[in-house]
KOLMARSE-212159 format. One record per residue (C-alpha): x, y, z; residue in one letter; chain. Coordinates in steps of 0.05 Angstrom, whole numbers, padded with zeros to 5 digits, always signed. Layout:
<nodes>
NODE       u       v       w  rest  kette
NODE       X       Y       Z     A      A
...
</nodes>
This chain:
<nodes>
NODE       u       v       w  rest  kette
NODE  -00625  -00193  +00205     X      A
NODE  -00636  -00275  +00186     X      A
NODE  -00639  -00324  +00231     X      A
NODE  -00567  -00347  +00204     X      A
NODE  -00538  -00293  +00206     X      A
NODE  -00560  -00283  +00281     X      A
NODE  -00544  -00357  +00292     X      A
NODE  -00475  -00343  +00259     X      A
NODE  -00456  -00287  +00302     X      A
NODE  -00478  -00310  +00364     X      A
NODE  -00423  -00370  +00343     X      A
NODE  -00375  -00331  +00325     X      A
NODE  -00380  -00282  +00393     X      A
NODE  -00381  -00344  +00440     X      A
NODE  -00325  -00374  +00403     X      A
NODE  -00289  -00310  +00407     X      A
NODE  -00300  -00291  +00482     X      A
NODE  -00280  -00369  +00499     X      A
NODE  -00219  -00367  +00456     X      A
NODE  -00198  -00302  +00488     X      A
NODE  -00211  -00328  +00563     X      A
NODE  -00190  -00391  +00560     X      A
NODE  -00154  -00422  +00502     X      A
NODE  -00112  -00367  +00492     X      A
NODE  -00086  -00363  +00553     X      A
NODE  -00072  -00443  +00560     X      A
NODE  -00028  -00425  +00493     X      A
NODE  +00015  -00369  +00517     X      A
NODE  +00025  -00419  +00572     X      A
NODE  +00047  -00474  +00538     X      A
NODE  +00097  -00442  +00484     X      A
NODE  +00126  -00409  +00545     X      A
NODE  +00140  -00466  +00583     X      A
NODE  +00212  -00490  +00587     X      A
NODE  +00186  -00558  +00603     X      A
NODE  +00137  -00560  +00536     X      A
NODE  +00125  -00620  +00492     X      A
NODE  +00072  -00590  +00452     X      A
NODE  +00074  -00530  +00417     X      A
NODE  +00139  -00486  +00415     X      A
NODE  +00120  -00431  +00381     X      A
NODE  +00061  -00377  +00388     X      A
NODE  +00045  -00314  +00369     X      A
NODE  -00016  -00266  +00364     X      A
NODE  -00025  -00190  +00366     X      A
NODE  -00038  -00141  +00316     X      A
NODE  +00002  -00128  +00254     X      A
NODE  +00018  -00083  +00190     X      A
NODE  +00020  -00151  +00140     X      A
NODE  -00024  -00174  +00095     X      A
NODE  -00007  -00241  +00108     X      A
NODE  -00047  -00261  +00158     X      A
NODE  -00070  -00339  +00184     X      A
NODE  -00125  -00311  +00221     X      A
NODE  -00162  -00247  +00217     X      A
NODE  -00131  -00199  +00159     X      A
NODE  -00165  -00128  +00161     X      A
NODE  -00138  -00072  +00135     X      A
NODE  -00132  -00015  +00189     X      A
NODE  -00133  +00053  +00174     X      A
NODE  -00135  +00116  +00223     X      A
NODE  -00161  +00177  +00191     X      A
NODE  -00173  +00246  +00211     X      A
NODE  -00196  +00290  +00143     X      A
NODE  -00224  +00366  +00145     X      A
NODE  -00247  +00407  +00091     X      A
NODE  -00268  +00483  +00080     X      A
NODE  -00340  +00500  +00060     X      A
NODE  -00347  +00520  -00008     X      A
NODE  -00299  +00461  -00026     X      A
NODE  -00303  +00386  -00036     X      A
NODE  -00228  +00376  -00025     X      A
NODE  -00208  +00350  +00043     X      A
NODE  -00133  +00340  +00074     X      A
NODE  -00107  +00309  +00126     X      A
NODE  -00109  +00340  +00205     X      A
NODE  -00049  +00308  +00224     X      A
NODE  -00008  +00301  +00156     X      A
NODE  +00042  +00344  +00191     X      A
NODE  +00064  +00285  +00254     X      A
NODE  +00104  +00227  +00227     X      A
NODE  +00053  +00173  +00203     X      A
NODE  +00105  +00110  +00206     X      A
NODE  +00120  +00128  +00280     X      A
NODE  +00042  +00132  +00298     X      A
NODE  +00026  +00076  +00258     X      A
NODE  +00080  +00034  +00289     X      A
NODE  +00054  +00052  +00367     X      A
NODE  -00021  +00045  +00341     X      A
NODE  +00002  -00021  +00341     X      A
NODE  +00043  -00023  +00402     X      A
NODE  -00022  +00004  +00433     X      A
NODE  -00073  -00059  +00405     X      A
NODE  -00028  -00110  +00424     X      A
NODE  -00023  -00084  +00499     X      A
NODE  -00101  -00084  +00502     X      A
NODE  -00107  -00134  +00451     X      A
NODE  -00152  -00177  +00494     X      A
NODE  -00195  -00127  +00521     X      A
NODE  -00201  -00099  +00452     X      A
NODE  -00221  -00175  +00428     X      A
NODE  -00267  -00188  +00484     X      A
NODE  -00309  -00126  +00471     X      A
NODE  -00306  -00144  +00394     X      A
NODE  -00351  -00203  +00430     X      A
NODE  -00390  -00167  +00463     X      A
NODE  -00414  -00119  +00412     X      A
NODE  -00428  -00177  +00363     X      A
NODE  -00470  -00213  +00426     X      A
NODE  -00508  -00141  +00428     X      A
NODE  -00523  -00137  +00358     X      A
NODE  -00543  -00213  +00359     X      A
NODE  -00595  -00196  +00422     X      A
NODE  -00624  -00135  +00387     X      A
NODE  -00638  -00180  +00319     X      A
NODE  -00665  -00234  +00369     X      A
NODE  -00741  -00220  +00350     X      A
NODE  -00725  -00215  +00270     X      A
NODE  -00690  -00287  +00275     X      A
NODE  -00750  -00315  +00318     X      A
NODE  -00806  -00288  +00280     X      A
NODE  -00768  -00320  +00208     X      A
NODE  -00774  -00387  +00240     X      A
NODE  -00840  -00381  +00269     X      A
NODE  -00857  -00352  +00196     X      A
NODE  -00822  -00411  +00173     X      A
NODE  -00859  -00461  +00213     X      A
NODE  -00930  -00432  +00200     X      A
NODE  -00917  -00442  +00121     X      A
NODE  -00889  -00517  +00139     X      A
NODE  -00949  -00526  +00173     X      A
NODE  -00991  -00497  +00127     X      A
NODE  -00967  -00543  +00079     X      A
NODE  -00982  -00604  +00113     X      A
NODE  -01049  -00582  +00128     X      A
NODE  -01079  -00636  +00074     X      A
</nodes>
């Protein structure tokens, strides 16, 4: 992994974890408040649109099996009522929404700390030719 795409991450994970802890709460707050001036209006959660103002992903829960001797696969659960699971998949998100968000963090901060070395060793790779270049 590159150095900017480390540096990148690591952004993007502390932006996320402070959003979730503290911004985000400081919002709810405000659009509930009866005695608000500012903003009157919030909303965030998970949802089955793709129109989306901030993160748009397409979500998709899938359980396939097939028999050996076969390529074809079908669905395990094509027999329960997908609109009803779909609708309480999301139910389920938004009640652990942050939680969910915060560890979305934390695994990015992981994979950032495990590509550590790579980034450090590109700039230090970077510096030596720098310096070699200057060497006149």
């Amino acid at each position: 992994m590159k150095y900017m795409e480390v540096k990148k991450m690591a952004e993007t994970a502390k932006g996320l974890k402070e959003f979730i802890e503290h911004k985000l709460p400081r919002l709810r707050e405000e659009a509930s408040s009866p005695n608000n001036y500012g903003i009157d209006k919030h909303s965030d959660g998970f949802y089955k649109s793709t129109k989306c103002q901030s993160v748009n992903i397409e979500l998709c829960y899938a359980s396939f099996s097939g028999s050996f001797g076969s390529s074809n696969t079908y669905s395990d659960i094509a027999d329960l009522d997908t609109k009803i699971l779909g609708e309480y998949i999301i139910k389920y998100l938004n009640i652990h929404k942050d939680e969910i968000m915060l560890e979305v963090a934390n695994l990015i901060i992981e994979e950032v700390k495990k590509n550590r070395d790579v980034a450090i060793k590109e700039l230090d790779d970077y510096r030596a030719s720098i310096l070699k270049i200057l060497e006149d």
